[in-house]
N, C-alpha and C positions, 0 to 999 in steps of 0.2 A: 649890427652884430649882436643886437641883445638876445634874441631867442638861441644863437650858437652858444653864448658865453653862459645861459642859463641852464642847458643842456652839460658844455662842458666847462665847467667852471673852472678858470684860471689857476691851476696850481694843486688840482685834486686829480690822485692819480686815476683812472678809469679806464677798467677793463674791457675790452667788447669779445664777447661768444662768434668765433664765425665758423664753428664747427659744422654748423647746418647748412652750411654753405659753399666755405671753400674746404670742410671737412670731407660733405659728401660727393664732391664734383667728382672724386675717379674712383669711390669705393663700388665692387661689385656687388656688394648690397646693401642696405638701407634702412632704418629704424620707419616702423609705419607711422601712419600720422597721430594716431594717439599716443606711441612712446616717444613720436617728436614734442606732441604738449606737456607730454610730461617731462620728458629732459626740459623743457622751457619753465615749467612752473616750479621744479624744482632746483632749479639756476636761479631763481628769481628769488624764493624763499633763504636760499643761498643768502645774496647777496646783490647777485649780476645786475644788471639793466639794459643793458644794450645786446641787441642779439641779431647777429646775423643771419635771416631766416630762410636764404636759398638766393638763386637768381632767374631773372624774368626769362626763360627758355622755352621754346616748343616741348610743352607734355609730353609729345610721342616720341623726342629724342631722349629725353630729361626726367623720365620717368619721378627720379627723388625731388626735385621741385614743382613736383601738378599740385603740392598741398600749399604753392608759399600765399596763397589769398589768404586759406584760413591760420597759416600762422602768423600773417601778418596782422589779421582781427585780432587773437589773441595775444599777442603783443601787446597790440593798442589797447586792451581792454584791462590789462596790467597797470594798478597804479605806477606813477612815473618811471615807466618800461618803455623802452626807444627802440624799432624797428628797422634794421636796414634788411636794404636790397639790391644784386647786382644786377646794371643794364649793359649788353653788349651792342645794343644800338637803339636807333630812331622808335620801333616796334615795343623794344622793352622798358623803353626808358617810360614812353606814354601810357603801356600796363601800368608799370610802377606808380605812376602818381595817379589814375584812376583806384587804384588798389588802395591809395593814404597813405602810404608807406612814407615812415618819419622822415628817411631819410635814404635818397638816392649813391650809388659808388656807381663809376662810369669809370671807364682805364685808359690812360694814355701811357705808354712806354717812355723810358727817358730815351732810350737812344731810335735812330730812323730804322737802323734793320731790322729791328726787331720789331717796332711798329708795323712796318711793312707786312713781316711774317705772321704776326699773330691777328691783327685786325685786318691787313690786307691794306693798306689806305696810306699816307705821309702824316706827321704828326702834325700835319698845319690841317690836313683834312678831318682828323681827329679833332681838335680843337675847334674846328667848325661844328662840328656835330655835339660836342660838349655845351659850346656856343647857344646851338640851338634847344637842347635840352633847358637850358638855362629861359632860355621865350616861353619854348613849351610852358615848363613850371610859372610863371610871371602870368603870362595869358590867363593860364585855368586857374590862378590866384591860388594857386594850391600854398602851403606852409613847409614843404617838403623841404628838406637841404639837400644841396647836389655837392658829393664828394667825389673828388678826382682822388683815384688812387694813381700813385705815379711807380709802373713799375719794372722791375729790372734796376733801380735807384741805383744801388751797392753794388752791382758789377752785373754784367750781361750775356749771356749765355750764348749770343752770336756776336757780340760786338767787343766782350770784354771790359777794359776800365772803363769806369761812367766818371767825367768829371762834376765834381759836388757843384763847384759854379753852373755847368750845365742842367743839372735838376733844380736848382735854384730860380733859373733863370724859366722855367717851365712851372717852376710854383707861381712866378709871378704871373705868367701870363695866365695864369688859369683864373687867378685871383682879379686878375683885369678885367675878366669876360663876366665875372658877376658868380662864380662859385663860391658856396659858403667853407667849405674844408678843404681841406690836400692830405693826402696820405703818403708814404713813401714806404716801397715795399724790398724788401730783401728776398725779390719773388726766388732765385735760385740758390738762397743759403752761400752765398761766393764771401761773404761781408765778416770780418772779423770787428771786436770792440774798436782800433782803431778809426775802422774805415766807420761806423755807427757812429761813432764820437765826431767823426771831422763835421760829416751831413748836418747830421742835429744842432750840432753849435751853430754851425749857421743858419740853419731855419731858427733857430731859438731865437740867435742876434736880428736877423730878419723879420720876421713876421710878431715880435714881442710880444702880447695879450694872445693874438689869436692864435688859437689851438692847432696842434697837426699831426697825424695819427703815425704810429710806429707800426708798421706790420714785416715778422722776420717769422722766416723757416729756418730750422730746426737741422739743415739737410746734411752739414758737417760741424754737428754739434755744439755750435757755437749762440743759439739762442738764447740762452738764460747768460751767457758773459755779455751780448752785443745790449740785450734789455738793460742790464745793468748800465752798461755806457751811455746807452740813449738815457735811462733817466739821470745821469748825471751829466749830462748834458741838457739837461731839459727840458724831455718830451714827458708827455704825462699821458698819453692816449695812447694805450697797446691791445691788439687785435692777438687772440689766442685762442684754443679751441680744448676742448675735454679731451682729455688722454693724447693731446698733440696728434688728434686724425685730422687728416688731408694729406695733402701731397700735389707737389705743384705740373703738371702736364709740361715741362720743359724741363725737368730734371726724374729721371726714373730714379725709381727706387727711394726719392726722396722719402726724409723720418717724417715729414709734416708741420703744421703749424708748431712754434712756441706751446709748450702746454699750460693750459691755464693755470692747473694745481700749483707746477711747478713755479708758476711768475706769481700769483699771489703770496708764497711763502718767501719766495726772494723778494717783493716789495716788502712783506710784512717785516722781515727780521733786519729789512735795510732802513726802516723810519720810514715807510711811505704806507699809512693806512688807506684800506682797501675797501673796511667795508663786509669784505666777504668770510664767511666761513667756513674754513677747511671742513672743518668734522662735518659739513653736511656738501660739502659740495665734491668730496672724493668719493663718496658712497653711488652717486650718479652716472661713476663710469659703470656699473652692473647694467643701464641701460643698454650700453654701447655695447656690452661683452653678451648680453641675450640676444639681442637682434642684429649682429654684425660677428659671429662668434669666431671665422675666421680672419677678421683684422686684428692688426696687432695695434693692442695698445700701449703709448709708450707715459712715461712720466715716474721720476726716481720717488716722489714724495711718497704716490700712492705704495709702493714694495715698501719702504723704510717707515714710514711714517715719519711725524712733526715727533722733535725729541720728547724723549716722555721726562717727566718733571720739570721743564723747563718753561718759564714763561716769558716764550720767544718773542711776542709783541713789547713786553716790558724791557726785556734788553735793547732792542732797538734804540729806546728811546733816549 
């Protein structure tokens, strides 16, 4: 587990960008690949490191991911700048790690309906195929880490309540097959602070040292209360995106990702340094507002701004 825990280190909070990814997946247009390096380079100056650069898709359906090779080089060419990338099967996962990509996210659903509906397959057949990606990577001696995001976690858009022991019980087996992360996803915003609190406590109690990613949409406003409970509860790994773009294809109309501005300013004034700098990393949604001018961007910080005279890092503390 040493290259995971040197990556994510025990107890440091870290943000991941997945704006370029699960950001772009249903907007109808799309920042080109030089204002994607740049949103990247200037996320990095920032603070960022972990960027979620697109997913391994057919070009001719997926038009906004034909660039994720070269932002997957320029990741990797970023002093300690970490790479992911989503695989929806057998085809993308082996792009993936021809590509170097730091690191692989692969999805399993917690509940069967839903697995059924969205991947097509049972989640023991899922698990095979995670399974295999897992050889894949070992075989070509690749360095890649393979993340199971688990999602639907906090409640299910066909199935309804998800019991926490049930997601639990599918961290471990993922962790038995030789995966280095797990993620748990609040894919349809259903998840209020309680229900964040219950999961997390027990991944925390469970899995102790090793790290496990928080990723929550935004869809009925409860993103920056559920963050909060997750990190008091224990997780320290939150997926977030610029101006809160995305929107999950199971839920219309959803607000999108967590926004990032808005979680770094609640880590920062909550005691959990970041790292990151607002004053340079709000300025960055003008990327998103040139080349996307009909999405809406959401995030309170960027209208209000960080209090003026106030030095909200030092109260925290």
């Amino acid at each position: 587990m040493s290259k995971l825990t040197d990556i994510y280190a025990p107890g440091r909070p870290i943000l991941r960008e997945v704006g370029l990814r699960d950001g772009l997946q249903l907007t109808r247009t799309y920042p080109s690949t030089t204002a994607k390096a740049d949103w990247i380079r200037r996320e990095y100056a920032a603070g960022i490191r972990h960027f979620e650069v697109g997913s391994f898709l057919p070009a001719s359906r997926y038009p906004q991911f034909a660039d994720i090779r070269q932002m997957t080089d320029l990741v990797n060419d970023l002093g300690g700048a970490w790479s992911l990338g989503l695989a929806l099967n057998q085809r993308g996962a082996s792009d993936a790690l021809q590509a170097g990509l730091s690191e692989l996210t692969v999805v399993l659903s917690a509940t069967e309906q839903h697995n059924l509906a969205n991947a097509r397959r049972s989640r023991e057949q899922s698990l095979a195929e995670i399974e295999n990606a897992v050889r894949m990577r070992d075989e070509a001696g690749s360095d890649t880490l393979i993340n199971v995001g688990i999602a639907m976690a906090f409640g299910c858009s066909l199935s309804g309540w998800v019991d926490p022991a049930e997601v639990e019980r599918l961290v471990q087996r993922c962790l038995d097959i030789g995966v280095d992360l797990v993620g748990v996803a609040d894919t349809v915003g259903y998840a209020g602070p309680r229900q964040i609190a219950a999961l997390c406590s027990r991944l925390t109690s469970a899995l102790g040292d090793r790290p496990y990613v928080v990723h929550l949409h935004d869809t009925r406003g409860m993103g920056i209360a559920n963050a909060m409970a997750a990190l008091q509860a224990g997780a320290r790994i939150f997926d977030a995106s610029l101006a809160g773009l995305g929107g999950c294809p199971f839920a219309p109309g959803a607000t999108g990702n967590v926004v990032m501005e808005d979680l770094v300013y609640l880590m920062e004034t909550s005691g959990f340094p970041t790292g990151v700098d607002l004053d340079a990393l709000i300025p960055i949604r003008d990327i998103l507002a040139q080349a996307m001018p009909e999405e809406t961007l959401h995030g309170t910080l960027a209208q209000a701004g960080a209090p003026a005279g106030l030095n909200w890092r030092a109260a925290a503390a």
